[in-house]
N, C-alpha and C positions, 0 to 999 in steps of 0.2 A: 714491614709488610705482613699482613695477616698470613696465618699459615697456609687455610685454603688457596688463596694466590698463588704462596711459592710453589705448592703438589700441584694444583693446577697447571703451571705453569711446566713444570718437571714432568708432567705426565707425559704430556706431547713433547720435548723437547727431547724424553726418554726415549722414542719408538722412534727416534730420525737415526740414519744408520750411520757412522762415525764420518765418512766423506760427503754429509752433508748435516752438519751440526746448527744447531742455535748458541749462541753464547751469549748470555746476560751480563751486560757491563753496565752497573749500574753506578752514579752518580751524584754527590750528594747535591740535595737543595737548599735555596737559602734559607735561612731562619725570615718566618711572617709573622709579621705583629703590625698591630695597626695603622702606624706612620712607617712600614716599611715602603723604600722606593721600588716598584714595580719594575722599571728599565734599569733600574742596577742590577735587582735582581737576578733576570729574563741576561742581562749579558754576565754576568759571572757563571752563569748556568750554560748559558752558550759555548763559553771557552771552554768547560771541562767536557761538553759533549762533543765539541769539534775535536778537543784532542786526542779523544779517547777513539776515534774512525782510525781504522788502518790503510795504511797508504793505499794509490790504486783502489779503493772503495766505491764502488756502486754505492750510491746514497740513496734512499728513501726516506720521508719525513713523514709523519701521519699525523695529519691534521682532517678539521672537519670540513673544510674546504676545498682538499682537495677532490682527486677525479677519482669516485666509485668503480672496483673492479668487480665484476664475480670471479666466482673461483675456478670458472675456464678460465679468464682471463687472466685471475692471478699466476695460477699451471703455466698458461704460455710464457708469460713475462718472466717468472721464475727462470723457466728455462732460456729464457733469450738471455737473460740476464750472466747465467751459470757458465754460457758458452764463449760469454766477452767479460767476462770479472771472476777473478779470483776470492773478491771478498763483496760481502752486501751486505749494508748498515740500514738498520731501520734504527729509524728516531724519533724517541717517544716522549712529550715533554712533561713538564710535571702538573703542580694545579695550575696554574698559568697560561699552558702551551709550551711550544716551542718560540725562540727568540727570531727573529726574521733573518737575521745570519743564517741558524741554520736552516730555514727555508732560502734562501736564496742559495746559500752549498749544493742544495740535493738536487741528484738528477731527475727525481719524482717526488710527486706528495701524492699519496695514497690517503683517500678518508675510507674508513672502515663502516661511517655509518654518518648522515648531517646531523646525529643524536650530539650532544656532548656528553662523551665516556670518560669516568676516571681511569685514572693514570693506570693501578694496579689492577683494572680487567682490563684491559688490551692488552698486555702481557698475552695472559691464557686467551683471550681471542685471535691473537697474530700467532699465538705456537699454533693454537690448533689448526687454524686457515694455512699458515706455511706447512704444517702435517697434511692438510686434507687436500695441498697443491703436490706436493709429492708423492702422495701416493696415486693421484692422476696419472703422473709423469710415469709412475711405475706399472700401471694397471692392476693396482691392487682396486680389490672392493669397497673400502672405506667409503668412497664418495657415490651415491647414488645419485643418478639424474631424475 
């Protein structure tokens, strides 16, 4: 990952206060080359992201398909979410996408945008957006209307 990515990423992940963390669990992908199979791929990459969820998990998957939230709505759901799960996994696929397993897993598919984003800015767009939904929750000033 380029560096900017990971400070990116670290920036906002930095300013969440310990009882509400991001944790990057990151996955390897398969090796691409031309006559690589696609659907082998797409499920070997499945198993390791399905097993990497912590039990009890609130699941979210982001793809570009999914339901567009704003970032009231990401705040509420955040919180709805914090008050019935102990843990919430976003799942973020690689060049590919996500494998339909783990969209059919998740309790949500969240699209961040019907653009198609690489892998490594959604990263620091999901920190920041999870940063700019918590501090709603908190009434800090961060977020302007």
């Amino acid at each position: 990952m380029p560096n900017w990515i990971t400070e990116g990423y670290i920036e906002y992940a930095k300013r969440l206060p310990a009882n509400f963390q991001l944790k990057l669990i990151e996955v390897a992908i398969s090796k691409r080359a031309a006559h690589t199979n696609l659907k082998k791929n797409l499920a070997e990459e499945s198993e390791q992201i399905l097993a990497a969820i912590p039990k009890n998990s609130f699941i979210i998957a982001l793809d570009e398909h999914g339901v567009v939230w704003d970032t009231l709505k990401l705040a509420k759901n955040m919180q709805t979410w914090q008050e019935a799960y102990h843990e919430i996994s976003l799942l973020v696929g690689g060049p590919d996408g996500l494998a339909p397993e783990c969209k059919m897993r998740a309790n949500a598919i969240w699209s961040l945008s019907p653009l198609t984003l690489p892998h490594p800015l959604v990263r620091i767009v999901v920190a920041e957006q999870i940063y700019r939904a918590w501090t709603i929750l908190q009434n800090h000033p961060y977020h302007r209307n």
